[in-house]
C-alpha positions, 0 to 999 in steps of 0.5 A, spaced: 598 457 079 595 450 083 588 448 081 584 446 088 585 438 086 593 439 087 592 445 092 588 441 097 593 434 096 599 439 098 596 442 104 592 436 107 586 441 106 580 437 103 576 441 097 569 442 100 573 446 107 578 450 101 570 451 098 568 454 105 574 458 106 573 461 100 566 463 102 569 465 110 574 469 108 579 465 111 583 462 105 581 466 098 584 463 092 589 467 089 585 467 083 579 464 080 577 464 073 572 468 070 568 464 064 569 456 069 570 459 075 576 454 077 580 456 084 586 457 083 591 458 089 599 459 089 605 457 092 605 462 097 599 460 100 602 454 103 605 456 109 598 459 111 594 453 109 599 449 115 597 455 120 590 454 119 591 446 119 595 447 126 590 451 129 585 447 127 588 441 130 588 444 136 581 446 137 581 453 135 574 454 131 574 457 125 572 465 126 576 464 132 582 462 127 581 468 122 582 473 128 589 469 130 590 470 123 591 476 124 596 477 130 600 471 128 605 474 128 604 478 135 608 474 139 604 475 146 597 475 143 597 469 140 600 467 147 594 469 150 590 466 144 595 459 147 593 460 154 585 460 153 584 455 149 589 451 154 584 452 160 579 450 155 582 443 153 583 443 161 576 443 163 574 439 157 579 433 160 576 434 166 568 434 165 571 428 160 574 424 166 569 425 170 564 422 165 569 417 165 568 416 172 560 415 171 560 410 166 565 407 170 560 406 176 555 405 171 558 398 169 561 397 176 553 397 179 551 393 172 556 388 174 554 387 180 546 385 180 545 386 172 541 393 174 542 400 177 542 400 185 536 400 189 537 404 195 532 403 202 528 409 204 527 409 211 522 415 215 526 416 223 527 422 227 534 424 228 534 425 236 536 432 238 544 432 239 549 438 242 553 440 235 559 444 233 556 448 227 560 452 222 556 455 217 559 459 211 557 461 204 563 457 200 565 456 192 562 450 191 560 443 194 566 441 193 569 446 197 565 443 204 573 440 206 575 447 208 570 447 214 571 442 217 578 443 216 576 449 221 572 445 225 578 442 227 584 448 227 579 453 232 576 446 235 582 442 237 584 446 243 578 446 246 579 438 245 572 436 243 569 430 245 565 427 240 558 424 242 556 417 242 553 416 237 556 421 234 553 425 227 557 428 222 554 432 216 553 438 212 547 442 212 545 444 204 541 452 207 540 454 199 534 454 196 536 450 189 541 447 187 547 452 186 553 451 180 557 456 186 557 460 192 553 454 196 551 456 203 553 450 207 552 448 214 556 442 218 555 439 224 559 434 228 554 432 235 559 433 241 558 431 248 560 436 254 560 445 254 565 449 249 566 456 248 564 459 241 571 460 237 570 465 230 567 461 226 565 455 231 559 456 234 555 450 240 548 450 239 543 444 241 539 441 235 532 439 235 529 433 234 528 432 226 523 427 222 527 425 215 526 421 210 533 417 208 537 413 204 544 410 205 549 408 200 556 405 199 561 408 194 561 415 190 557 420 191 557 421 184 551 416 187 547 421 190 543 424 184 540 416 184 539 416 192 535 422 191 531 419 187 528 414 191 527 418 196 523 423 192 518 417 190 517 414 196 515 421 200 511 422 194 508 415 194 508 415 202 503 421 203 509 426 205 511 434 204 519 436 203 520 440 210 526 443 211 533 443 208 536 438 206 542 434 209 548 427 209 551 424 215 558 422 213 558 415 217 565 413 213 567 419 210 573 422 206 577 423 212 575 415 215 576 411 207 581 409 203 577 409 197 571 411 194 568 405 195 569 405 203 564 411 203 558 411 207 554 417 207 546 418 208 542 422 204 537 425 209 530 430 207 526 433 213 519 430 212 512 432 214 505 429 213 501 431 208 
């Protein structure tokens, strides 16, 4: 028999988590002795010492190692077990890599003048205007891609002509703020008459009062501009009136990087 001292050094199992193997289940002594109560493991413990050690490694938490302890040797579970801690890990890199890209605009706004960016709010009527309108329910705000790429494929027949000057932006109808299954409207002011396609519709929009701020860059930015506004309605004597909505001055289409973006946060405002 190997006491708990040599058993951890050969498995690379620290003693306190041989401990709470022991009181999980996980790992159970081979024997402990009745008057002490000192562990002992034995040799053939090892190869399961290395398959908890692995799986740990790779991210299993320890009930989730115990139940695929138990069809170890089932090859298409343990792939299934593969599978899902693989798009874990997939979405965990993701999430990583986007908080890479906020503390990287953190530094980059640092850099620039020693604090987070001011954003000028500003109150104007955006004048009425003809649009092309699309308006869908779609998986996420990500997602807004899809509808102008419909704009474009049941519009480019018809050869719309843009407006001068010429309003692109995305309408956001819901409520709150949505993790997904977004109702999202975009608008692209237009100049002559077209006829409605199936998705498409010509409708014209009347003039609206806003409160908004532009900004260059990321739209990681966005959370920050709607914070200005948000200060300078409540601080100016206004009310929130309507859905809110941005104008893509240089948008996805039009930059070359993130940093080319020019968009305009934009709330419909009312006196209180």
């Amino acid at each position: 028999m190997i006491k708990i001292g040599d058993f951890s050094k050969l498995s690379r199992i620290s003693i306190r988590m041989l401990r709470h193997y022991d009181e999980i289940g996980l790992l159970v002594p081979a024997s402990i002795d009745a008057f002490t109560g000192y562990r002992y493991y034995s040799e053939a413990q090892l190869p399961l010492a290395e398959r908890i050690h692995v799986l740990k490694n790779m991210g299993f938490g320890l009930a989730v190692i115990q139940e695929i302890l138990e069809k170890f040797d089932d090859a298409q579970e343990m792939e299934k077990f593969l599978q899902v801690k693989r798009r874990e890990l997939e979405e965990e890199e993701n999430a990583t890599k986007q908080r890479i890209i906020l503390l990287d605009n953190a530094i980059n706004w640092l850099r620039k003048d020693g604090n987070f960016m001011d954003y000028t709010v500003s109150l104007k009527i955006l004048p009425e205007r003809y649009v092309a309108s699309i308006r869908q329910v779609i998986p996420s705000y990500g997602s807004e891609g899809m509808l102008w790429g419909i704009l474009g494929q049941e519009g480019g027949p018809q050869n719309i002509q843009p407006d001068n000057p010429c309003y692109s932006l995305a309408i956001f109808h819901d409520e709150g703020y949505k993790e997904k299954d977004v109702d999202v409207e975009i608008q692209f002011s237009v100049v002559g008459k077209y006829k409605d396609t199936e998705h498409v519709k010509f409708k014209t929009v009347a003039p609206i009062q806003i409160a908004s701020a532009t900004y260059k860059g990321s739209y990681e930015q966005i959370t920050r501009v709607n914070e200005a506004v948000a200060h300078w309605v409540m601080g100016n004597g206004y009310d929130f009136d309507g859905a809110s909505f941005c104008i893509y001055h240089v948008s996805p289409h039009d930059a070359a990087t993130e940093d080319d973006l020019v968009t305009e946060v934009c709330y419909p405002v009312k006196k209180k």
